[in-house]
matplotlib code that plots the C-alpha trace (Angstrom):
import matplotlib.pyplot as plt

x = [18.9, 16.7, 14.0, 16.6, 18.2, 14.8, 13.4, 17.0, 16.2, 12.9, 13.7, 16.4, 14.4, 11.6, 14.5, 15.6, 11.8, 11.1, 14.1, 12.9, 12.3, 11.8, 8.3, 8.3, 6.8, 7.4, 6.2, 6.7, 5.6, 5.8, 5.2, 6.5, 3.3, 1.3, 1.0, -2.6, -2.5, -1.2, -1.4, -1.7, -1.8, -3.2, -5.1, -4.7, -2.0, -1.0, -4.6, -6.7, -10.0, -9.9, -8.0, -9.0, -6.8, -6.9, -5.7, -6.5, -6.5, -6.8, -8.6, -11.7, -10.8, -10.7, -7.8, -6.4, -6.2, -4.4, -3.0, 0.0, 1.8, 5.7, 6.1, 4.3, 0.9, -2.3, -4.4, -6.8, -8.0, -10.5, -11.3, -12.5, -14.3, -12.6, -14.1, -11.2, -10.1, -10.4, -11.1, -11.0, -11.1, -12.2, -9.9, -11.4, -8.9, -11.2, -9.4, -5.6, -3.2, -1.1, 2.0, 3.1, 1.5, 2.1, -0.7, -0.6, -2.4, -2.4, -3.8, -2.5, 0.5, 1.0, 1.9, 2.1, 3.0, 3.4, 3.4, 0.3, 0.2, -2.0, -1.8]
y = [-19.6, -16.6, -17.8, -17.5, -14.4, -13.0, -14.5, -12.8, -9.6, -9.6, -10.4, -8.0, -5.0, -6.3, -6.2, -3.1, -1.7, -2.4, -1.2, 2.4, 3.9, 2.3, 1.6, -0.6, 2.9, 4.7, 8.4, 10.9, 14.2, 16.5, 19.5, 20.6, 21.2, 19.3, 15.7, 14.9, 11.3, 10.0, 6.6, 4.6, 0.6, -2.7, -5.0, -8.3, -8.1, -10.9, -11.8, -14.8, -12.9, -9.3, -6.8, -3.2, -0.1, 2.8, 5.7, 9.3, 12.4, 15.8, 16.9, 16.1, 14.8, 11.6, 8.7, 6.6, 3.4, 0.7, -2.7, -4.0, -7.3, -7.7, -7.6, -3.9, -5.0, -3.5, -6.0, -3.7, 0.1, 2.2, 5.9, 6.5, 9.9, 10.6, 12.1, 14.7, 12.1, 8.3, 6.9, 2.7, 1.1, -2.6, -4.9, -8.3, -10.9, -12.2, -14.4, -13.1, -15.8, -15.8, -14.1, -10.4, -6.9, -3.3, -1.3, 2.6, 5.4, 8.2, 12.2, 14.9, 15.4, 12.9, 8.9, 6.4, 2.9, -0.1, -4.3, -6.6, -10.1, -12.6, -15.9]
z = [-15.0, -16.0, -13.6, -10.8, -11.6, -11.9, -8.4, -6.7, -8.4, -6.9, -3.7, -3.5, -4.6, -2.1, 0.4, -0.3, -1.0, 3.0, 4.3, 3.1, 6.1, 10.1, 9.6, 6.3, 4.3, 0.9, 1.8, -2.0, -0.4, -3.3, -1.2, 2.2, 3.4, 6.2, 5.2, 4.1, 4.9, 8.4, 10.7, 7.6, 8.9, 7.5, 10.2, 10.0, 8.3, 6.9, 6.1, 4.7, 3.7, 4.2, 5.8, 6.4, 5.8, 8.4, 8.1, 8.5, 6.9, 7.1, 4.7, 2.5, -0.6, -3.2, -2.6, -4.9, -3.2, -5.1, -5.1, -6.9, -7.1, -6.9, -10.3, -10.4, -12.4, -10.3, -9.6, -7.8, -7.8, -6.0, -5.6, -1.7, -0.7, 2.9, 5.8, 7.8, 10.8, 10.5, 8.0, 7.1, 3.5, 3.6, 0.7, 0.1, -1.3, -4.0, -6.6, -5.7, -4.8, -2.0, -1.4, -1.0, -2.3, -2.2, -1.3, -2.1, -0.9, -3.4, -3.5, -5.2, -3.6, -1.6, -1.9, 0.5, 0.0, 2.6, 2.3, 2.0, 3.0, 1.8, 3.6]

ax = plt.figure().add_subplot(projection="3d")
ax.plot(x, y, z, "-o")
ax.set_aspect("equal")
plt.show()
C-alpha cells in the first residue's frame, strides 16, 4: 500500500513538475535582469547512449550542470566553463537505468530545469 501511494505521489508531482510552464521548463530567475542562460534543449531526447545539451548564454562564466532522478538524489554533476553564444554539454548514460531525469542548469542567479529520458 505504501509502494502505491508512493508511485501516485510521484507521478503526480512529475505531472504537475511538467505542466510548469508551455515548454516542459522550471526557470528561478532570482534577479530581473537579462537571463544568462537561453534555448536550453536536449537532443535526442529520449536517448539510449548520449544526449547533448545546447544551450546558450550570454556571458562567460561556470554552470552547474546536474542530473537528478525522480526521487531528487543527483546521480550526476559537472562544472562547464561557457563560451558567450552556443554552447553544447555531451551526457553519457553510463550505468543509469532507464526511466526519467531532471536535468538542471545552474549559475548564480539563474536555474533552469527540464526532463531527461533514458530509453
Amino acid at each position: 500500500m505504501k509502494q502505491l501511494l508512493l508511485i501516485t505521489f510521484l507521478f503526480v508531482f512529475t505531472f504537475s513538475f511538467a505542466q510548469q510552464n508551455e515548454k516542459g521548463s522550471i526557470v528561478i530567475n532570482k534577479n530581473t535582469h537579462q537571463p544568462i542562460l537561453s534555448s536550453v534543449s536536449a537532443y535526442p531526447n529520449p536517448f539510449n547512449v548520449t544526449t547533448k545539451i545546447n544551450f546558450e548564454a550570454s556571458k562567460e562564466q561556470i554552470v552547474e550542470f546536474s542530473v537528478k532522478n525522480l526521487l531528487g538524489k543527483t546521480v550526476y554533476i559537472q562544472q562547464v566553463n561557457t563560451k558567450i553564444g552556443y554552447n553544447t554539454i555531451t551526457f553519457y548514460r553510463d550505468d543509469l537505468i532507464k526511466g526519467m531525469y531532471i536535468y538542471t542548469l545552474q549559475v548564480e542567479n539563474e536555474i533552469i530545469s527540464k526532463r531527461l529520458i533514458i530509453r
